[in-house]
C-alpha positions in Angstrom: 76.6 -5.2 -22.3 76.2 -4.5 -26.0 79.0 -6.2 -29.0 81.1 -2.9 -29.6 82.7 -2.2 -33.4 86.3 -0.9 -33.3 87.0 2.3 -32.5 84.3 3.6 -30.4 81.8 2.8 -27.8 78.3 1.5 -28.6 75.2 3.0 -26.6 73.5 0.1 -25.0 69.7 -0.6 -25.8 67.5 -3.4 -23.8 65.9 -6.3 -23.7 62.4 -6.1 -21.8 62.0 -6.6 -18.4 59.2 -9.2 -17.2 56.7 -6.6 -16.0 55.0 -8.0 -12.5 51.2 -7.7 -12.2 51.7 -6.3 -8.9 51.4 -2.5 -9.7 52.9 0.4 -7.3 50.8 2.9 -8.3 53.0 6.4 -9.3 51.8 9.7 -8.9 50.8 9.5 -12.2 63.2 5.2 -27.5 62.1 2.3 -28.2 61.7 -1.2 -28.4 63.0 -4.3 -26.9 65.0 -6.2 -28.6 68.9 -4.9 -27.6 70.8 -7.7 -26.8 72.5 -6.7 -23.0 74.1 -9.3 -20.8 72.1 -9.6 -18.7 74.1 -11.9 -16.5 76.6 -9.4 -15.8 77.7 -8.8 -12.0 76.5 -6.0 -10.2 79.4 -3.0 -10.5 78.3 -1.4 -7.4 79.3 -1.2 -3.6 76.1 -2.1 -1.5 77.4 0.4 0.6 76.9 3.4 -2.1 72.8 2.6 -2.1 70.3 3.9 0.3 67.5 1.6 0.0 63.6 2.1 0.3 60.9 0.5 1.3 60.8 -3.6 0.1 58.3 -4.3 -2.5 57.8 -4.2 -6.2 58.1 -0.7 -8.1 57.4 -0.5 -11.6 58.8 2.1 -14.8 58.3 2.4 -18.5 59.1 3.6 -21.5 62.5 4.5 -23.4 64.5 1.8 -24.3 67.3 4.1 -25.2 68.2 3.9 -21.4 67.1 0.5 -20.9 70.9 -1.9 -20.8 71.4 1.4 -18.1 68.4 0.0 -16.3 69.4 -3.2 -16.2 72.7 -2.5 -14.7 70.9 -0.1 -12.4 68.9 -3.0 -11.2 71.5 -5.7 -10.4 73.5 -3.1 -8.5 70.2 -2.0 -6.6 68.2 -5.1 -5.5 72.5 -6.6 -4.7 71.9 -4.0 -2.1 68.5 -4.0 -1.1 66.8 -7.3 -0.7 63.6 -7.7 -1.1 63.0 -4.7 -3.6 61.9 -6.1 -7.1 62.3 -3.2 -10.0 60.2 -4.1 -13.2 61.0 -1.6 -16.1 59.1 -2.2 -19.0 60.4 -0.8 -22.3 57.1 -0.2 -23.9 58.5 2.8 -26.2 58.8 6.9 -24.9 55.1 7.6 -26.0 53.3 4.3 -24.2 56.0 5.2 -20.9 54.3 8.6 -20.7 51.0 7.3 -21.4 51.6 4.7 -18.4 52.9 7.5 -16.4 50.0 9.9 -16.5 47.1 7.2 -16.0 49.0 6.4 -12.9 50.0 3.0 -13.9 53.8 3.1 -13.2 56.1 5.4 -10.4 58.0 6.7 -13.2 58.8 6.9 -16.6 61.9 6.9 -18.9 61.5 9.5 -22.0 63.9 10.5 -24.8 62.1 13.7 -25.2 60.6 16.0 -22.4 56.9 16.2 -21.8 54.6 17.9 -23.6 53.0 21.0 -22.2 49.6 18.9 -22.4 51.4 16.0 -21.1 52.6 18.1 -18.0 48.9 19.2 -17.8 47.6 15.5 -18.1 49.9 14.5 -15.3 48.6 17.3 -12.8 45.4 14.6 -12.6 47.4 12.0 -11.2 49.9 14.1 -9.4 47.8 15.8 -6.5 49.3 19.4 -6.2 52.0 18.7 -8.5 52.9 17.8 -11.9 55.5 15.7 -13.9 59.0 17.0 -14.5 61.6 15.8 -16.2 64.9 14.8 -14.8 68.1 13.8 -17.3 69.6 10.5 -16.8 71.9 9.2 -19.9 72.9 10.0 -23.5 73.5 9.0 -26.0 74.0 9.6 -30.4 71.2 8.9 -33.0 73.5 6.9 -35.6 72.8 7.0 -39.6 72.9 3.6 -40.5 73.0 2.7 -44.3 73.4 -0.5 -46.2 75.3 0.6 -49.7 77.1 -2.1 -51.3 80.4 -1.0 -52.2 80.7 2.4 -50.0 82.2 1.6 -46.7 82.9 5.6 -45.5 80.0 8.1 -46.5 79.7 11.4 -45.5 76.1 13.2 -45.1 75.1 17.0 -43.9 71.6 18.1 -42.5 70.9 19.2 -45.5 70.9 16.0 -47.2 69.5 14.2 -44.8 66.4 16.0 -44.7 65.9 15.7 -48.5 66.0 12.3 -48.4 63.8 11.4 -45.5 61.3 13.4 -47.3 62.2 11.3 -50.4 63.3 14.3 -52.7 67.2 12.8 -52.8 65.9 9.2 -54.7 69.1 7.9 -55.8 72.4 7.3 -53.8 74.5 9.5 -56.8 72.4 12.4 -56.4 74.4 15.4 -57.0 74.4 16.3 -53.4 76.0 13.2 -52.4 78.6 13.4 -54.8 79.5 16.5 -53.6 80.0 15.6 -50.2 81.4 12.2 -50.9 84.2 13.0 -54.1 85.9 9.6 -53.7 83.7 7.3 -53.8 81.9 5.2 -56.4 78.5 5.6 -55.6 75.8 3.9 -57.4 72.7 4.4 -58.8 71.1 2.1 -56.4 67.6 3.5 -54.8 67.4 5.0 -51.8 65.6 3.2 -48.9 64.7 5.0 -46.2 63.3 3.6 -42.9 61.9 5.7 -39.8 60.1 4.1 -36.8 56.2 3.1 -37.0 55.8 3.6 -33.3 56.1 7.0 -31.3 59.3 7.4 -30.4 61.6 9.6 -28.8 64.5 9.0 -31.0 62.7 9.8 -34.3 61.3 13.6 -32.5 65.4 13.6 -31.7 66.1 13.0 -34.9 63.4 15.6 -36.4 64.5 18.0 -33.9 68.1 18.0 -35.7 66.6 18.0 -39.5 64.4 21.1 -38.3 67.3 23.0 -36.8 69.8 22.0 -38.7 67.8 22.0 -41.7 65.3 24.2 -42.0 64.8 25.0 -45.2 64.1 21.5 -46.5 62.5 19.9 -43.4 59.4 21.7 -43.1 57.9 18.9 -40.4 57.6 19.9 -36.6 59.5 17.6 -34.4 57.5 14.6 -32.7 57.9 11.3 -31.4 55.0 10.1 -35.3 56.7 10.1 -37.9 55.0 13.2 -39.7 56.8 13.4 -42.8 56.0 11.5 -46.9 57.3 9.1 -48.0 60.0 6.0 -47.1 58.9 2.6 -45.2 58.3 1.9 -41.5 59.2 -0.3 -39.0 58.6 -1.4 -35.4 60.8 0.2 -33.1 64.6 1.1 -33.3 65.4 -3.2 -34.1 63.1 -2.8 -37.2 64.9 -0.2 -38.4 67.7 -1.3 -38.1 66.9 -5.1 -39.0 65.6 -3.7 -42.6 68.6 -1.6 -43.2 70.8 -4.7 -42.6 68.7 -6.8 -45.1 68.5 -4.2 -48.0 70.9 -2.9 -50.2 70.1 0.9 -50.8 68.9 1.6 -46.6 69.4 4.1 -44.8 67.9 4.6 -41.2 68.2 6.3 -38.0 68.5 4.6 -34.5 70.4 4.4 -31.3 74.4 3.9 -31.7 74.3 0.0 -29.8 71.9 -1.1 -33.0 74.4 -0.1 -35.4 77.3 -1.7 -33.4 75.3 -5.0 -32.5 74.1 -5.7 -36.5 77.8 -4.1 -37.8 76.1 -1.6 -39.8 78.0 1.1 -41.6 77.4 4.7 -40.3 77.4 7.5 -41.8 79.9 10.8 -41.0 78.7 13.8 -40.5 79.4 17.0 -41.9 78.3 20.0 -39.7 80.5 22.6 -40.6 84.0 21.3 -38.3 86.8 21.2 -39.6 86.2 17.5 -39.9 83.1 15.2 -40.6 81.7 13.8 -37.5 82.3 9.8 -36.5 79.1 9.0 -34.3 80.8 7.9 -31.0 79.8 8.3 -27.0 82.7 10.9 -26.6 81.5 13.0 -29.5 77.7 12.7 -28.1 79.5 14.2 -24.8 80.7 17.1 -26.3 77.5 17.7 -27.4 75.4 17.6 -24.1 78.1 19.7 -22.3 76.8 22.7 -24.0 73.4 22.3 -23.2 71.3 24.7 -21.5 68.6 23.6 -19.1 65.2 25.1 -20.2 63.0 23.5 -17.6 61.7 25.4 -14.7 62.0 24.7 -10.8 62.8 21.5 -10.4 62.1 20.6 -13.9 65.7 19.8 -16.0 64.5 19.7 -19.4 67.3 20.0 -21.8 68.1 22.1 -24.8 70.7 20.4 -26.5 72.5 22.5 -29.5 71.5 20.2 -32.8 73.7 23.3 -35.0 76.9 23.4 -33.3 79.9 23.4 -35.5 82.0 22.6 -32.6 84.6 20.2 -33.0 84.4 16.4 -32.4 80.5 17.1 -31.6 77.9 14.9 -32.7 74.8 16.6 -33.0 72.0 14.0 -33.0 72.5 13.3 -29.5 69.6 11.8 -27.8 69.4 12.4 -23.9 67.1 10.5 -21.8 64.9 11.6 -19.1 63.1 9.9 -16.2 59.8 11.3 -15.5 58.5 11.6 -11.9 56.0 13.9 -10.0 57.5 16.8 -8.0 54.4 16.3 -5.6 51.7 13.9 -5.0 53.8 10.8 -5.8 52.3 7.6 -4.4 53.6 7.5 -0.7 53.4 3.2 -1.5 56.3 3.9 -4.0 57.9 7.5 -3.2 60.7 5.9 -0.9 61.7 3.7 -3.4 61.8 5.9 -6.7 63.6 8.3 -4.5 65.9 5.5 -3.4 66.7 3.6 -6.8 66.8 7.1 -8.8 69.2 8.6 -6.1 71.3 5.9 -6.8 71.3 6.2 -11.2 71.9 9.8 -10.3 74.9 9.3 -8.2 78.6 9.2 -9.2 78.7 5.3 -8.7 75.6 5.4 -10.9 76.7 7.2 -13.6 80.0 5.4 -13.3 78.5 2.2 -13.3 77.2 2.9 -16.7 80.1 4.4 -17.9 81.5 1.4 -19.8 78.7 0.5 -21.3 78.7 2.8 -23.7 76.5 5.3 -22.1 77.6 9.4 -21.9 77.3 10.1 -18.0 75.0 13.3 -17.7 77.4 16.3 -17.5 78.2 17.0 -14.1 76.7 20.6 -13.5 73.7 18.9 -14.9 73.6 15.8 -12.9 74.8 17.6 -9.5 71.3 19.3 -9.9 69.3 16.2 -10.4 70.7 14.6 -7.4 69.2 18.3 -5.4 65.6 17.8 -6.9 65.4 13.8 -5.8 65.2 14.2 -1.9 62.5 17.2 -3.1 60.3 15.1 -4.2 56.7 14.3 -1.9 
C-alpha cells in the first residue's frame, strides 16, 4: 500500500473514497491524500466473509484507518457482489458529526466519543447509543526537517515546550542535552499542528498532557487548543510544510513520514533506549491497554507514560463507531457483515502487511462478541 523507509513499517493512510449519493441511513485522523494502491488484489478467501444484504452502505471519518479500509473493501465486495461500501475520509470530528445526524452506518474515529457525543447519538440510535469498538493502530510520528541533523532525540518534555512555542530555537539548551552529538543549529523552530479537528492531534495532546504535565497545561482535543506555531489542513499539510521548510517539526501518522522520507524523531521516555517510531513498537504499546468503556463499549486507555522497553507511546488506535441498538435495519446486516469481517483473524491479517498493528487479541476477541450484539 504505502512506500515504506528501511527499517520499519509505515502505517498506511488513504486516499478518499467516491462517496455515493445513495445514503443507507445509520442509526445515527484525517485527510485524504495517502497514497495506497489501490489496485492491489483482494488478500482474502471469499469463503472467510459472511455477506449481508446487497446495496450501498456508507462510513466516515478517520483517515488513520483508511488504506485498512480500502483493503477491507476489495476483499469484501470480491466476496459479496452486489454490496458497494463508500468510506469517506472526511476527518474523526466531521465522521462523528456524520454519524450522529444519521447520515452514515458507521463511523471511523481516532479518539472515543465524547460523553455529549454519546448523548447526541442516543437521538438517532432509538434505545441505544454509540459505542466505540477498536479496529487498528497505529504511532503518531515526529517529523522534522533540520538541515544537517539526520538522528534527533526528543522527550515529552520538550515536546510540549515547543508546541507551545517556549523552546524557539533548534540549540535550546534542552535539545542539546538530549542530543550531545550533534551540531545543531540556530535555525528557528517551525512548528505545524493540524487546522482541522482531528483525532491524531487529541492523540498527540493526550501524550504531551500525560507525559508532560507540567509544561502542557492544554486539555486534550481533536482543535488545536494551544498558542502559537502554524496550521495546516489535515495530516498531508503537515506533513507537506515540514518537507518544504527547513526548521519543521510536526506530528502525523507514521505512512506520511515514510511516503515524503521525512526524518523522525527518537524518543526518550525513560527506556533504556530512545524510542524509533515503528508498528512493532506502537504494538507494545496497545498491549497494555486497559479497556475503560462499559458494556459493549471498548474504549481504550492506552498508557502514553510507559517506560517499557521498545514502546512507542504516541500510539494512535482507531475506532469504528456504531449503535449498540436502534441501528438502521436497511444497513444493520451489512455493517454487521463487513465489520465482522475487519474484526476477524483474516481481517486483521489482511492488514497486517500494510503496516497496520492488528488490535491485540484479548482486545479484538471481544470486538468480534459485541458485533452479532448489535440491533
Amino acid at each position: 500500500m504505502k512506500l515504506q523507509r528501511s527499517g520499519r513499517k509505515a502505517l498506511a493512510l488513504g486516499a478518499v473514497a467516491v462517496v455515493s449519493s445513495l445514503t443507507l441511513a445509520a442509526c445515527g485522523s484525517d485527510d485524504n491524500s495517502g497514497k495506497g494502491d489501490s489496485s492491489s488484489a483482494p488478500t482474502t478467501k471469499a469463503s472467510d466473509i459472511k455477506c449481508g444484504d446487497k446495496g450501498q452502505l456508507l462510513g466516515a471519518g478517520s483517515t488513520a484507518q483508511k488504506n485498512a479500509i480500502d483493503q477491507w473493501v476489495k476483499d469484501y465486495q470480491a466476496a459479496c457482489a452486489g454490496t458497494t461500501i463508500n468510506y469517506q475520509p472526511n476527518g474523526s470530528g466531521a465522521g462523528i458529526q456524520n454519524f450522529v445526524q444519521g447520515k452514515v452506518a458507521f463511523a471511523g474515529s481516532d479518539a472515543a466519543l465524547k460523553p455529549e457525543e454519546v448523548t447526541a447519538s442516543k437521538k438517532v440510535c432509538k434505545g441505544g447509543q454509540g459505542i466505540n469498538l477498536p479496529m487498528v493502530a497505529g504511532p503518531v510520528a515526529i517529523g522534522y526537517n533540520l538541515e544537517g541533523v539526520d538522528n534527533l532525540v526528543l522527550d515529552a518534555d520538550t515536546l510540549a515546550k515547543i508546541f507551545d512555542s517556549k523552546i524557539k530555537k533548534w540549540d535550546d539548551a534542552a535539545i542539546k542535552k538530549l542530543n550531545p552529538d550533534a551540531k545543531l543549529p540556530s535555525t528557528p523552530i517551525q512548528a505545524f499542528h493540524r487546522s482541522d479537528e482531528s483525532g491524531t492531534t487529541k492523540n498527540f495532546t493526550q501524550y504531551l498532557g500525560k507525559a508532560a504535565p507540567n509544561d502542557w497545561k492544554y486539555e486534550a482535543d481533536k482543535k488545536w487548543l494551544a498558542k502559537g506555531g502554524q496550521s495546516a489542513d489535515g495530516s498531508a499539510g503537515v506533513a507537506s510544510q515540514v518537507k518544504q521548510v527547513n526548521g519543521a517539526i510536526g506530528y502525523f501518522e507514521i505512512s506520511y513520514a515514510d511516503a515524503n522520507q521525512i526524518k523522525t524523531a527518537k524518543l526518550n521516555t525513560g527506556a533504556a533506549e530512545p524510542i524509533t517510531v515503528s508498528v512493532d513498537a506502537a504494538s507494545k504499546a496497545v498491549a497494555a491497554s486497559k479497556i475503560v468503556g462499559t458494556g459493549n463499549d471498548l474504549a481504550l486507555d492506552v498508557d502514553f507514560t510507559t517506560k517499557a522497553e521498545g514502546a512507542y507511546p504516541i500510539t494512535l488506535v482507531t475506532y469504528e463507531i456504531v449503535c449498540d441498538k436502534g441501528n438502521d435495519p436497511k444497513s444493520l446486516k451489512s455493517v454487521q457483515a463487513f465489520l465482522g469481517y475487519t474484526a476477524s483473524e483474516a481481517g486483521q491479517k489482511a492488514i497486517s502487511d500494510k503496516g497496520y498493528a492488528p488490535i491485540p487479541t484479548e482486545i479484538i476477541e471481544k470486538v468480534r462478541k459485541v458485533i452479532p450484539t448489535l440491533s
